[in-house]
CHARMM-style PDB file with segment names, atoms N, HN, CA, C and O in Angstrom:
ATOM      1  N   UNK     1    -144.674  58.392  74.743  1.00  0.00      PROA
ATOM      2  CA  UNK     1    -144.316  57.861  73.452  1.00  0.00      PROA
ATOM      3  C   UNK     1    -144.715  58.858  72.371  1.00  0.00      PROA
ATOM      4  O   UNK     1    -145.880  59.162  72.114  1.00  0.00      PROA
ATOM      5  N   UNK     2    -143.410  59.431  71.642  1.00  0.00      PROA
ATOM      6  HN  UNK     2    -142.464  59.184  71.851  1.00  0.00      PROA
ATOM      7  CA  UNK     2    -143.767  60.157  70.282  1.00  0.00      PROA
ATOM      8  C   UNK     2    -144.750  59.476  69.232  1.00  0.00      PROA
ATOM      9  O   UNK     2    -144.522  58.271  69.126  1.00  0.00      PROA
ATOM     10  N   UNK     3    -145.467  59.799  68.676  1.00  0.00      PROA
ATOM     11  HN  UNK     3    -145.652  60.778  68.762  1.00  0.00      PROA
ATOM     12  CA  UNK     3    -146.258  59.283  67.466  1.00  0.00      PROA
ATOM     13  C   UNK     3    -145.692  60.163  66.292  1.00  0.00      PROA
ATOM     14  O   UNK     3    -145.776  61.382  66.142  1.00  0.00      PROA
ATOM     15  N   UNK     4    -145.088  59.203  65.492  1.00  0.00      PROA
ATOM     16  HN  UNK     4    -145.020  58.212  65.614  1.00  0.00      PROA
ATOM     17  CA  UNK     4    -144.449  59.945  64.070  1.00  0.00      PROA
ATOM     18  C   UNK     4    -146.353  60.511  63.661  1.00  0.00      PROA
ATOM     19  O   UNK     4    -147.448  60.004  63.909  1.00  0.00      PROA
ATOM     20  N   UNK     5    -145.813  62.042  62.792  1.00  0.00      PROA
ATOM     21  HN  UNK     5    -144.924  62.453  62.590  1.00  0.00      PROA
ATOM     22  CA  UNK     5    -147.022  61.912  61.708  1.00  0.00      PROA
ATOM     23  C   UNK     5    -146.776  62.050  60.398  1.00  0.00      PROA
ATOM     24  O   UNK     5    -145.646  61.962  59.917  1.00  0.00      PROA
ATOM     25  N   UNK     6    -147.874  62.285  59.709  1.00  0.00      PROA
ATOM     26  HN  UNK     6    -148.792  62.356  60.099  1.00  0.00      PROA
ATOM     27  CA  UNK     6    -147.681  61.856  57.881  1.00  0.00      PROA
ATOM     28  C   UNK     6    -147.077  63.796  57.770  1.00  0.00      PROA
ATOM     29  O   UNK     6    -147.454  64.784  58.400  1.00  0.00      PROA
ATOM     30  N   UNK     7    -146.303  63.668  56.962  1.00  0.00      PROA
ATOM     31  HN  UNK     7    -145.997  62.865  56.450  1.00  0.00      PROA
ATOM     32  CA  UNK     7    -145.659  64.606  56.196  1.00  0.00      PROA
ATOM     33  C   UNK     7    -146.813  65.554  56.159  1.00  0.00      PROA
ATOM     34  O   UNK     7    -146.738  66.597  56.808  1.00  0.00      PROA
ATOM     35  N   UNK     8    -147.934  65.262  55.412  1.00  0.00      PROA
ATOM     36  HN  UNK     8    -147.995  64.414  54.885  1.00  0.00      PROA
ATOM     37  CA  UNK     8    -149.014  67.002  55.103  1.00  0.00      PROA
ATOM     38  C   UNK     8    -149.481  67.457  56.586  1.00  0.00      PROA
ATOM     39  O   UNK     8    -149.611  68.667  56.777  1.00  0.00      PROA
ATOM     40  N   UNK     9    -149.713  66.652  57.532  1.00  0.00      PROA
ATOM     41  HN  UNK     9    -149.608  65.670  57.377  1.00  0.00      PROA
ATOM     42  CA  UNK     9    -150.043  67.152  58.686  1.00  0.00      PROA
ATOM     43  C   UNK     9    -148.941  67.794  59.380  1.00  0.00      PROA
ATOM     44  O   UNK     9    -149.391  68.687  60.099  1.00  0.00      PROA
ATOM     45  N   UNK    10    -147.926  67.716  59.439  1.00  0.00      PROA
ATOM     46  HN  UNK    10    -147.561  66.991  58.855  1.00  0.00      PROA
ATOM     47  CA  UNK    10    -146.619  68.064  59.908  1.00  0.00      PROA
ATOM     48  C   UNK    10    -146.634  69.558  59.227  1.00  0.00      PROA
ATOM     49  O   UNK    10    -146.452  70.508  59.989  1.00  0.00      PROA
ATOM     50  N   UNK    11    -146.843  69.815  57.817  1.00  0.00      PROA
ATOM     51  HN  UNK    11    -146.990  69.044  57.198  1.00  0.00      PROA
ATOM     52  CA  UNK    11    -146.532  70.861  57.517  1.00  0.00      PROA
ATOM     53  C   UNK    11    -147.755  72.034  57.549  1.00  0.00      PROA
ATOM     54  O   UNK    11    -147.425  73.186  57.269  1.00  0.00      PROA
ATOM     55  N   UNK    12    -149.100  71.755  57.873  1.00  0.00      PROA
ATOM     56  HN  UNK    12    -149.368  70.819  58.100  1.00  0.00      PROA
ATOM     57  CA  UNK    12    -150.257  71.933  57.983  1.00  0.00      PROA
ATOM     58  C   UNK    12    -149.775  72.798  59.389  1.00  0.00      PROA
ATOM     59  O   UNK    12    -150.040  73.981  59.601  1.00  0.00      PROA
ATOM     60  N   UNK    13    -149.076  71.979  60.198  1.00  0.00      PROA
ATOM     61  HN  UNK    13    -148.861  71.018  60.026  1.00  0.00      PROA
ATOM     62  CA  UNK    13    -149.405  73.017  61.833  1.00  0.00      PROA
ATOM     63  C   UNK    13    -148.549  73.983  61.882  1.00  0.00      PROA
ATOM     64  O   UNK    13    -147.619  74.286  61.135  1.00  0.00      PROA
ATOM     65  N   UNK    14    -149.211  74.730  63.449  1.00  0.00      PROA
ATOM     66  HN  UNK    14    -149.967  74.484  64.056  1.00  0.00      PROA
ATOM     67  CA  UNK    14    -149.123  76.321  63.299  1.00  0.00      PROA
ATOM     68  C   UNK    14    -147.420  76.417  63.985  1.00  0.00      PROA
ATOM     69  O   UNK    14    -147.133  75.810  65.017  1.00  0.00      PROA
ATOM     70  N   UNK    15    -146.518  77.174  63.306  1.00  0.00      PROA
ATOM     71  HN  UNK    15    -146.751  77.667  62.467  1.00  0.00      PROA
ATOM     72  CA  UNK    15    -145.253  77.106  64.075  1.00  0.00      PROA
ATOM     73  C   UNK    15    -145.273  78.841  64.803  1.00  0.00      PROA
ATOM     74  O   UNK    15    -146.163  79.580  64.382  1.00  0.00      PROA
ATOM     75  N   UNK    16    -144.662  79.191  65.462  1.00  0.00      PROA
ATOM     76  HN  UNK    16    -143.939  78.591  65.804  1.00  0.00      PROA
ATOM     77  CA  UNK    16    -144.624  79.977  66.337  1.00  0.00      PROA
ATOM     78  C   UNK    16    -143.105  80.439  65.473  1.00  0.00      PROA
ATOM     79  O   UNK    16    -142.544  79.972  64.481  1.00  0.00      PROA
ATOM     80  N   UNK    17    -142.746  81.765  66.552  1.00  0.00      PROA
ATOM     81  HN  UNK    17    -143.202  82.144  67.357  1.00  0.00      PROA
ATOM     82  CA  UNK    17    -141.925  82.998  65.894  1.00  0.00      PROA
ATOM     83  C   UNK    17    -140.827  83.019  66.270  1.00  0.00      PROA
ATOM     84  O   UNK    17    -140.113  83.994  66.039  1.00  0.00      PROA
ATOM     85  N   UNK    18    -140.352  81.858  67.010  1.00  0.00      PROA
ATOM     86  HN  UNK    18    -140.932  81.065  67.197  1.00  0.00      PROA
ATOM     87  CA  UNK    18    -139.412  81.487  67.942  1.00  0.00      PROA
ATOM     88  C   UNK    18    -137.902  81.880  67.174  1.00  0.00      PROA
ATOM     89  O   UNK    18    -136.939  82.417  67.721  1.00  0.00      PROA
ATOM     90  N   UNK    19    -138.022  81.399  65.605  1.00  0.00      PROA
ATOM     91  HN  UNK    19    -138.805  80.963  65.161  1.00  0.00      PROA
ATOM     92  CA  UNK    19    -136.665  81.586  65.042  1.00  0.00      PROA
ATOM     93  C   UNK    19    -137.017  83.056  64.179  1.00  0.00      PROA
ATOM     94  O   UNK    19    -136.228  83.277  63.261  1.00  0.00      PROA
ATOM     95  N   UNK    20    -137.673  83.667  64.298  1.00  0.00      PROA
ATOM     96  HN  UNK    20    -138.314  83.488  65.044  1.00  0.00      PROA
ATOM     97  CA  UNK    20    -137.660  84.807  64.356  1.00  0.00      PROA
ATOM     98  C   UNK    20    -136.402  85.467  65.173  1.00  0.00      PROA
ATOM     99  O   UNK    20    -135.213  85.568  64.870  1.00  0.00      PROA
ATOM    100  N   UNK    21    -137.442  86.045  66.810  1.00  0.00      PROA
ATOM    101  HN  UNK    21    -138.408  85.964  67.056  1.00  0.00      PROA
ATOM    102  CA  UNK    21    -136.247  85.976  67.992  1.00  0.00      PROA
ATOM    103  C   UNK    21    -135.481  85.701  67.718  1.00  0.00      PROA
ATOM    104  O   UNK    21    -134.720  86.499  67.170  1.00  0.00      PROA
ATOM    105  N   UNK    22    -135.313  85.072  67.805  1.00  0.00      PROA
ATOM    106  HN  UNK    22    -135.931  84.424  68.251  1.00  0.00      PROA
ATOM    107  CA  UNK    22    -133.578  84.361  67.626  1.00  0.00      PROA
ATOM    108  C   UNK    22    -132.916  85.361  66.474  1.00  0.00      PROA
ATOM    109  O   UNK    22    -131.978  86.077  66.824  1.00  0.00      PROA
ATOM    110  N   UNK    23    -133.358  85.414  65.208  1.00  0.00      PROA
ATOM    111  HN  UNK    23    -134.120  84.832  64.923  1.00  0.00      PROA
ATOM    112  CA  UNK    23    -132.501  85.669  64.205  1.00  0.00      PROA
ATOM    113  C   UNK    23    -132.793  87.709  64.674  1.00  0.00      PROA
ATOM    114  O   UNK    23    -132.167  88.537  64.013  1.00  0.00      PROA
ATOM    115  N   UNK    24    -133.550  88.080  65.565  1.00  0.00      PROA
ATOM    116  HN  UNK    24    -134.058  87.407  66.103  1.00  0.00      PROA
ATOM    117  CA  UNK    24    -133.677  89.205  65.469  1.00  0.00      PROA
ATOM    118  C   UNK    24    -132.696  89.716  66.620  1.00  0.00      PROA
ATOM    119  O   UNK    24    -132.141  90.808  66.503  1.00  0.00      PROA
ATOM    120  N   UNK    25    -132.465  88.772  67.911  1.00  0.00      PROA
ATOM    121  HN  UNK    25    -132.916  87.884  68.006  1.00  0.00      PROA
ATOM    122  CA  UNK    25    -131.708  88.835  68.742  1.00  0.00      PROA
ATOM    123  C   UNK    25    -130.178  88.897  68.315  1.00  0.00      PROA
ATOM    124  O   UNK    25    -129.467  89.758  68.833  1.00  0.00      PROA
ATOM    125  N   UNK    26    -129.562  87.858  67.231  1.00  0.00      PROA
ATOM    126  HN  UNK    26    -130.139  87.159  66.811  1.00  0.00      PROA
ATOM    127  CA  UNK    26    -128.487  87.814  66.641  1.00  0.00      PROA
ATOM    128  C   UNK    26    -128.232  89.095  65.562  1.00  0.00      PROA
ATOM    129  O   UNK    26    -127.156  89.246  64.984  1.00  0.00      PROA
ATOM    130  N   UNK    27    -129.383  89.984  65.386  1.00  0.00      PROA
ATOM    131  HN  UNK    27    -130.257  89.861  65.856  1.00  0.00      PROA
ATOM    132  CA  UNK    27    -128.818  91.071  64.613  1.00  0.00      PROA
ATOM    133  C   UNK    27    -128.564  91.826  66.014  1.00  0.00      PROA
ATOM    134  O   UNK    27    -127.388  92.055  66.295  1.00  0.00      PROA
ATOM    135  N   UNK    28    -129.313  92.130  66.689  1.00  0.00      PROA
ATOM    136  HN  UNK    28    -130.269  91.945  66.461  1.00  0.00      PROA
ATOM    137  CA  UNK    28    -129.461  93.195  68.012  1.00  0.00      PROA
ATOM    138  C   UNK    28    -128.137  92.818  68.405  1.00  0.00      PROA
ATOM    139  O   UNK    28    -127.548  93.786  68.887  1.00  0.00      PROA
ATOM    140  N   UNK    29    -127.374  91.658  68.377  1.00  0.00      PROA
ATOM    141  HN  UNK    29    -127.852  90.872  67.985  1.00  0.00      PROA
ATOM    142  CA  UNK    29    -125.971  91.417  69.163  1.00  0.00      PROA
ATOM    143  C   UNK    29    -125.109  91.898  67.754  1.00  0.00      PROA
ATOM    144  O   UNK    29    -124.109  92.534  68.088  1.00  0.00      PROA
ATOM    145  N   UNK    30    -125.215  91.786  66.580  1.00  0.00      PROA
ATOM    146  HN  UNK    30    -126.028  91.269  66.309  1.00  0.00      PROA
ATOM    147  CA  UNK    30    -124.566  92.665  65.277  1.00  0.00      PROA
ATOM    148  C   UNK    30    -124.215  94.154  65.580  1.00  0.00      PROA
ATOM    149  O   UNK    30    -123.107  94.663  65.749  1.00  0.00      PROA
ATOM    150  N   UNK    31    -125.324  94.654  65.600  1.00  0.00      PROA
ATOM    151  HN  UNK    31    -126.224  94.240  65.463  1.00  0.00      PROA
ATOM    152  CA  UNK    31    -125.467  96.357  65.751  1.00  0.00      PROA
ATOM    153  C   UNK    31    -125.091  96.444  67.294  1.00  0.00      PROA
ATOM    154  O   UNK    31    -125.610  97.383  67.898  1.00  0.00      PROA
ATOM    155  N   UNK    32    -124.434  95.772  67.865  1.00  0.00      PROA
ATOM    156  HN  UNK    32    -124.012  95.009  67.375  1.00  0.00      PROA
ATOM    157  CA  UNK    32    -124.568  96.744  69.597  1.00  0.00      PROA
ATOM    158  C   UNK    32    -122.977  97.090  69.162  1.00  0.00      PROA
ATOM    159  O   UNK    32    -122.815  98.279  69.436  1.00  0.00      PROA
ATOM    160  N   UNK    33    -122.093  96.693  68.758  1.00  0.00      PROA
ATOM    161  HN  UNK    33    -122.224  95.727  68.536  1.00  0.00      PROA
ATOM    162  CA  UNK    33    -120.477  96.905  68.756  1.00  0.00      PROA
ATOM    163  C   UNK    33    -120.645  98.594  68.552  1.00  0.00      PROA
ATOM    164  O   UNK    33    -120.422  99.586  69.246  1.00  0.00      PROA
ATOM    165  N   UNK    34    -121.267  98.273  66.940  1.00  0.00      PROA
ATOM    166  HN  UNK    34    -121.448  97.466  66.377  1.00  0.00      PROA
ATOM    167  CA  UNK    34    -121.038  99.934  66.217  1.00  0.00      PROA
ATOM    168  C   UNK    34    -121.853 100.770  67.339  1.00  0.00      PROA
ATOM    169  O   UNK    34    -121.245 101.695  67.878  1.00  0.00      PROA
ATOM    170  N   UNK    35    -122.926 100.561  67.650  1.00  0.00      PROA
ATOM    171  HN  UNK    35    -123.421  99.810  67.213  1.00  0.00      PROA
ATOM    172  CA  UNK    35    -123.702 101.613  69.127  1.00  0.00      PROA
ATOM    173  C   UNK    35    -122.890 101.799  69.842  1.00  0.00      PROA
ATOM    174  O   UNK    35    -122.467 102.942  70.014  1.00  0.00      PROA
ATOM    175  N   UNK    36    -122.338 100.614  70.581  1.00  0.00      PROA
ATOM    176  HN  UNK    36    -122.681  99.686  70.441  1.00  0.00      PROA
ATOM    177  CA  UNK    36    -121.488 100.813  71.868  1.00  0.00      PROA
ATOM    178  C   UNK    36    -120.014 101.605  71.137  1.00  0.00      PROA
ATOM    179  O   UNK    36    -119.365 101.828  72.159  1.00  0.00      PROA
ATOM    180  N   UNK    37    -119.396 101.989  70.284  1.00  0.00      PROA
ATOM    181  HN  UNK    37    -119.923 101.808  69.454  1.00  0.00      PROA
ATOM    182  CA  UNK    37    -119.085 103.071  69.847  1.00  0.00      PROA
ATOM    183  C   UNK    37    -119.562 104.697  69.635  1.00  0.00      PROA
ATOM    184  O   UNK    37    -118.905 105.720  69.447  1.00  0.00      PROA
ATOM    185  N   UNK    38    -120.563 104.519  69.719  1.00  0.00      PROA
ATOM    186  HN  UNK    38    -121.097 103.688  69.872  1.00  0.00      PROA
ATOM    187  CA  UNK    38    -121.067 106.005  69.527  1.00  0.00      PROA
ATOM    188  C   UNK    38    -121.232 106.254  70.950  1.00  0.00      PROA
ATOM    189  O   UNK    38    -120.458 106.602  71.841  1.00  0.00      PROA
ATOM    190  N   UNK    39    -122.913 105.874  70.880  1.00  0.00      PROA
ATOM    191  HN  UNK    39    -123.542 105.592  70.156  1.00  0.00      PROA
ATOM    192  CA  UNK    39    -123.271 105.761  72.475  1.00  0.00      PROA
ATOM    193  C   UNK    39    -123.364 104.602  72.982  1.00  0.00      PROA
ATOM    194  O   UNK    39    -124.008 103.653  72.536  1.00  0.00      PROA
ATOM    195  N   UNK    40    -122.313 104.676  74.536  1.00  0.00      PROA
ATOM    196  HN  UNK    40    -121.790 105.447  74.899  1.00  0.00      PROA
ATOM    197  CA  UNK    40    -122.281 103.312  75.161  1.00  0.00      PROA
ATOM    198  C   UNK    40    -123.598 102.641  76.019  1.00  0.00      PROA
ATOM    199  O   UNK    40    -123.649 101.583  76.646  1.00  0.00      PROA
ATOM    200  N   UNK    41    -124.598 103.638  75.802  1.00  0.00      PROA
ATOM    201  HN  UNK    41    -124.556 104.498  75.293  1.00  0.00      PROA
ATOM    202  CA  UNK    41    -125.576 103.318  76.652  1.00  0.00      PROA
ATOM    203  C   UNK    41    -126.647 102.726  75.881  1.00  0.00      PROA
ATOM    204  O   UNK    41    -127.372 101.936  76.485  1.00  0.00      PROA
ATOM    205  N   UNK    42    -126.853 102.927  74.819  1.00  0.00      PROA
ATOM    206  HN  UNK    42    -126.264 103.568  74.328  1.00  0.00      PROA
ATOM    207  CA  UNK    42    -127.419 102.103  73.858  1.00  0.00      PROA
ATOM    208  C   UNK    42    -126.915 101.052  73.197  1.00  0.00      PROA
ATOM    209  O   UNK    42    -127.607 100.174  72.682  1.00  0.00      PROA
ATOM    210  N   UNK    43    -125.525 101.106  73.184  1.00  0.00      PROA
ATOM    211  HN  UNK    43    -124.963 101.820  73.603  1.00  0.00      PROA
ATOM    212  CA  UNK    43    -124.766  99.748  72.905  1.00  0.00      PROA
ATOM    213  C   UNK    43    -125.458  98.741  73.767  1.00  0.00      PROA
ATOM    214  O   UNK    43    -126.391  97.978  73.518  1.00  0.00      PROA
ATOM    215  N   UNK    44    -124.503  99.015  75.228  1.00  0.00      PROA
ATOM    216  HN  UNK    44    -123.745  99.635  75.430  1.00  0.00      PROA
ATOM    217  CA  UNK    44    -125.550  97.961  76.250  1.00  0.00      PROA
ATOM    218  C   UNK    44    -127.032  97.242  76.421  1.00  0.00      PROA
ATOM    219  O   UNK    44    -127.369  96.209  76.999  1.00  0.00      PROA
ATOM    220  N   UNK    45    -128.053  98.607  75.388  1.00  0.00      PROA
ATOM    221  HN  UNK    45    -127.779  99.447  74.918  1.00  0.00      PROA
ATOM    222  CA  UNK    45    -129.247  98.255  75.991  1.00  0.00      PROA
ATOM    223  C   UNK    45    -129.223  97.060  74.848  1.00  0.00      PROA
ATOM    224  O   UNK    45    -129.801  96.010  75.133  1.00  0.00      PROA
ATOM    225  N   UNK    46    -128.698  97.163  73.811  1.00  0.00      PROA
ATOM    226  HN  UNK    46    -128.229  98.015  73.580  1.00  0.00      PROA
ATOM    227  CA  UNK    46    -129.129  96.580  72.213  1.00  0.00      PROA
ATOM    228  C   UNK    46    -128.374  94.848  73.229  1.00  0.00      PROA
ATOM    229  O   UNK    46    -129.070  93.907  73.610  1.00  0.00      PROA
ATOM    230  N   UNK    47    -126.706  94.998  73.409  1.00  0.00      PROA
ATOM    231  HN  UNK    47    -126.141  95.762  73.099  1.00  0.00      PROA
ATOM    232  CA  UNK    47    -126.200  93.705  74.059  1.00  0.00      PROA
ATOM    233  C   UNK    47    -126.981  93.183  74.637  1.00  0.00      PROA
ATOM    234  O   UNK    47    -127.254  92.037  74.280  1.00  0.00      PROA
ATOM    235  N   UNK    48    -127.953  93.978  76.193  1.00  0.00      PROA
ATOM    236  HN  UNK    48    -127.732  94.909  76.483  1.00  0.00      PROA
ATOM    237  CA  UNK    48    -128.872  93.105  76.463  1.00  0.00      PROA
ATOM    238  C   UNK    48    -130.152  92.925  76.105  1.00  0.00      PROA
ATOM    239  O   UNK    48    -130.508  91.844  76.575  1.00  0.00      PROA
ATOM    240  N   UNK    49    -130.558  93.162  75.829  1.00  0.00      PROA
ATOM    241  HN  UNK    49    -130.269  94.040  75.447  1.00  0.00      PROA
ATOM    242  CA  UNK    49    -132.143  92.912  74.537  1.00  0.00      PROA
ATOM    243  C   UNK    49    -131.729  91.961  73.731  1.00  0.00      PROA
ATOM    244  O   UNK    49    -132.273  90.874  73.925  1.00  0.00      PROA
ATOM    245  N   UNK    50    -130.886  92.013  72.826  1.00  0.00      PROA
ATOM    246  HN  UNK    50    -130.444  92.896  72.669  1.00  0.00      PROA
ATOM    247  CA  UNK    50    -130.120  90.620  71.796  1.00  0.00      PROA
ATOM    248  C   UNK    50    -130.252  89.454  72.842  1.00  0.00      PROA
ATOM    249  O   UNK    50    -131.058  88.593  72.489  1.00  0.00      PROA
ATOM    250  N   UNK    51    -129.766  89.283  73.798  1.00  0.00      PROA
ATOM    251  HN  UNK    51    -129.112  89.983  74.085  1.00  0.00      PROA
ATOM    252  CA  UNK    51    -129.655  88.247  74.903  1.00  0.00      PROA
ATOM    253  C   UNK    51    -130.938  87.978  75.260  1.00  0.00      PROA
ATOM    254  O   UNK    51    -131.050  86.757  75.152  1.00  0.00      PROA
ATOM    255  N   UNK    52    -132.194  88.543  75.705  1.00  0.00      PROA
ATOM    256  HN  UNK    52    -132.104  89.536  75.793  1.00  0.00      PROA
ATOM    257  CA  UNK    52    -132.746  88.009  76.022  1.00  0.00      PROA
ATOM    258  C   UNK    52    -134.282  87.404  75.109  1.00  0.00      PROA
ATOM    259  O   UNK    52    -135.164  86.578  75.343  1.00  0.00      PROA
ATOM    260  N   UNK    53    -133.867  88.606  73.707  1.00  0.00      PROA
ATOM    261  HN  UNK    53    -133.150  89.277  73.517  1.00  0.00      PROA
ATOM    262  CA  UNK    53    -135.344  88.499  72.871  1.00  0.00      PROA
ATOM    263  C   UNK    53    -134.830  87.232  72.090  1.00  0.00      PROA
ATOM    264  O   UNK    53    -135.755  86.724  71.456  1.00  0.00      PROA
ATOM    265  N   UNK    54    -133.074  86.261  71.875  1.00  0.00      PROA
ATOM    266  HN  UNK    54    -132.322  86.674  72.390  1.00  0.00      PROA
ATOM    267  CA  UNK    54    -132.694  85.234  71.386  1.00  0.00      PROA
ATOM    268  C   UNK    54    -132.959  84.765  72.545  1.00  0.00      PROA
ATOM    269  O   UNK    54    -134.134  84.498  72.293  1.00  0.00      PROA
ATOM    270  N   UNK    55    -132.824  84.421  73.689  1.00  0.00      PROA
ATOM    271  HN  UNK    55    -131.870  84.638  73.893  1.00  0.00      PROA
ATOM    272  CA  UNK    55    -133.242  83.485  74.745  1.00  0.00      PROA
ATOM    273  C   UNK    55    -134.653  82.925  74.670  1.00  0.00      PROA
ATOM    274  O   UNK    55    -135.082  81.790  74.461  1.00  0.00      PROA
ATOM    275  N   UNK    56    -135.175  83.979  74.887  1.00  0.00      PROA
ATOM    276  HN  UNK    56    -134.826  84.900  75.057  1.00  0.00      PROA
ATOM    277  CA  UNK    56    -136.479  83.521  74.715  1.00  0.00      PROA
ATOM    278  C   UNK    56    -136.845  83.011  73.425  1.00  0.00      PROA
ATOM    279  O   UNK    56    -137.703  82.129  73.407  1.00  0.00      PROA
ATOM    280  N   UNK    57    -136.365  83.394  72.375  1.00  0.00      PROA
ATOM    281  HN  UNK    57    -135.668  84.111  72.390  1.00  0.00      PROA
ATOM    282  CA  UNK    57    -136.663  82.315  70.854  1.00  0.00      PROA
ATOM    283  C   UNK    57    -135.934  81.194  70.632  1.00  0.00      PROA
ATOM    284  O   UNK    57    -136.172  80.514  69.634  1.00  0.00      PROA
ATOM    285  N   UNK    58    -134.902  80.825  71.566  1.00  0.00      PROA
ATOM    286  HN  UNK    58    -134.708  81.378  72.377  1.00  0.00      PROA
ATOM    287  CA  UNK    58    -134.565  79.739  71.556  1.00  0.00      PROA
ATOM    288  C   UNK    58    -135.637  78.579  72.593  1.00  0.00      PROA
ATOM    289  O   UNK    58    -135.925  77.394  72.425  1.00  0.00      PROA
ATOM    290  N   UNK    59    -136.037  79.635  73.740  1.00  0.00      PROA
ATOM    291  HN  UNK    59    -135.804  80.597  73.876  1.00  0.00      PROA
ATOM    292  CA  UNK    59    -136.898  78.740  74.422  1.00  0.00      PROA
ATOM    293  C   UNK    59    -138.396  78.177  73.633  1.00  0.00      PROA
ATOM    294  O   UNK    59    -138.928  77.067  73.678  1.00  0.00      PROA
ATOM    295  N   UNK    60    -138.769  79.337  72.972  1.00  0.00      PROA
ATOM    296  HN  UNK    60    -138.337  80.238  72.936  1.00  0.00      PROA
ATOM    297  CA  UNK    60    -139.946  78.664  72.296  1.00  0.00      PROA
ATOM    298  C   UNK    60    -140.070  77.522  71.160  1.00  0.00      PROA
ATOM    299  O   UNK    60    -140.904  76.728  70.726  1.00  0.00      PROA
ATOM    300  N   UNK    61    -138.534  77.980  70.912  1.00  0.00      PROA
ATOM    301  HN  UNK    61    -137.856  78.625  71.265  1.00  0.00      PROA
ATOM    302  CA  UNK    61    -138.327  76.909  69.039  1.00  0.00      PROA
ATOM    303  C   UNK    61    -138.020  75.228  69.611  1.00  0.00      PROA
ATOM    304  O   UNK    61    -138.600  74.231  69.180  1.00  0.00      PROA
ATOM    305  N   UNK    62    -136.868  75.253  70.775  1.00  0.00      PROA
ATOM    306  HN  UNK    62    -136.398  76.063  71.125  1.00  0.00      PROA
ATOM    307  CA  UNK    62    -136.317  74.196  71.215  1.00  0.00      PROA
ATOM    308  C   UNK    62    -136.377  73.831  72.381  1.00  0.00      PROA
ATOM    309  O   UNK    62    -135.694  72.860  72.708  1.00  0.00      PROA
ATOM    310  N   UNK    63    -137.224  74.508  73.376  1.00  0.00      PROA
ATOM    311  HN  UNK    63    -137.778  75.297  73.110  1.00  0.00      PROA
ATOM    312  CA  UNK    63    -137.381  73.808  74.752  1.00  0.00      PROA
ATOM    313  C   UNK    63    -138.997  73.529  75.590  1.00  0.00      PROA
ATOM    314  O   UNK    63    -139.302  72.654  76.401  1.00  0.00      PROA
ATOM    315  N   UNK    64    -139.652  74.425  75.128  1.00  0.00      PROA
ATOM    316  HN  UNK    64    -139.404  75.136  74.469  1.00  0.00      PROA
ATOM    317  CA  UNK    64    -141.195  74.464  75.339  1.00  0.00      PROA
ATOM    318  C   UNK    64    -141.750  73.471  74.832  1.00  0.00      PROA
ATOM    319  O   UNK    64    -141.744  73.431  73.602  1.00  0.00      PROA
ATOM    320  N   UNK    65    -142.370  72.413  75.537  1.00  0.00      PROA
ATOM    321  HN  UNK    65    -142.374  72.446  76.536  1.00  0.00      PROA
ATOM    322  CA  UNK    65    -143.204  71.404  74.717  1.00  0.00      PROA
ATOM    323  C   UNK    65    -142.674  70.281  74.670  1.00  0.00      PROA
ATOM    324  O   UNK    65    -143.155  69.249  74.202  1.00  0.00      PROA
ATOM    325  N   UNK    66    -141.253  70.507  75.351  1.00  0.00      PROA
ATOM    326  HN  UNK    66    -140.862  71.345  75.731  1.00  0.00      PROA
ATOM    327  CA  UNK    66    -140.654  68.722  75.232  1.00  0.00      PROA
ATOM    328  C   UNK    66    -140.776  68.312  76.766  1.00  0.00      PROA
ATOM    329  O   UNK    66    -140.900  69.052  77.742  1.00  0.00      PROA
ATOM    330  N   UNK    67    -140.705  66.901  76.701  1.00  0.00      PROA
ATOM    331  HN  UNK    67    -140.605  66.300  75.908  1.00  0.00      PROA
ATOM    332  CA  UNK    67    -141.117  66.007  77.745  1.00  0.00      PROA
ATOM    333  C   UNK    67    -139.979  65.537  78.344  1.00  0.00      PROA
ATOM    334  O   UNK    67    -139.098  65.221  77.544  1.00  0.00      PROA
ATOM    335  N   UNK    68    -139.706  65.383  79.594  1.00  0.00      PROA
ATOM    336  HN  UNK    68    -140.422  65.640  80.243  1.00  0.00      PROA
ATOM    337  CA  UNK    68    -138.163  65.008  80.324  1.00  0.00      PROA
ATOM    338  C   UNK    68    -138.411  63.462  80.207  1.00  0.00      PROA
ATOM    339  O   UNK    68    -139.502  62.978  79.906  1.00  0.00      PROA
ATOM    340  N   UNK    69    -137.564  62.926  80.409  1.00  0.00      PROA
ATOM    341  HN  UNK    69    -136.677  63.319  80.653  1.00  0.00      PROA
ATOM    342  CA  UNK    69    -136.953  61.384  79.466  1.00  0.00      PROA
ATOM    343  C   UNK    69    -137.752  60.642  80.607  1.00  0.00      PROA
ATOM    344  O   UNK    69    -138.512  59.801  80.126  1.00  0.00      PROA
ATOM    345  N   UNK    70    -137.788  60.706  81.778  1.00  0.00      PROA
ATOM    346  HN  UNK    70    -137.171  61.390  82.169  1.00  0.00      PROA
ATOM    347  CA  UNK    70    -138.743  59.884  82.663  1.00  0.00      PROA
ATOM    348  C   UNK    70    -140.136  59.838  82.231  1.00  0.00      PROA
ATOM    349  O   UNK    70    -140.379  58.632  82.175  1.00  0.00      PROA
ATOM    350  N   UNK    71    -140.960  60.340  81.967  1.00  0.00      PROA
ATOM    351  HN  UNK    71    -140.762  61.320  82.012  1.00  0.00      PROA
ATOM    352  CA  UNK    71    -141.946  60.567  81.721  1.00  0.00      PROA
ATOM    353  C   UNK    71    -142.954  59.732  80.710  1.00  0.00      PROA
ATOM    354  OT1 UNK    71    -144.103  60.128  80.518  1.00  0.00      PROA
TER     355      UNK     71
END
């Protein structure tokens, strides 16, 4: 069972960098087109780095810490 809390405590706790990642992953997938024009081998590395440094900030912002519905 969730327990709502009061608004100042809510904004009091520590949030993590999760949408960071994310927004740093979504530039890394920006800049790989123009790379993968120059050099294709740094295009790729940027495509996959974007993929996984947003994966993982999606895992910390929205999946870490929640409870499966049985429970």
């Amino acid at each position: 069972m969730r327990v709502k809390m009061a608004h100042r405590v809510h904004n009091t706790q520590r949030r993590g960098g999760g949408f960071f990642l994310i927004i740093f992953g979504a530039i890394l997938f920006m800049v790989a087109p123009w790379q993968l024009a120059e050099t294709p081998e740094l295009g790729w590395t940027a495509i996959i780095f974007g993929f996984l440094i947003g994966g993982i900030g999606f895992y910390l912002t929205f999946v870490k810490g929640r409870r499966k519905v049985g429970e």
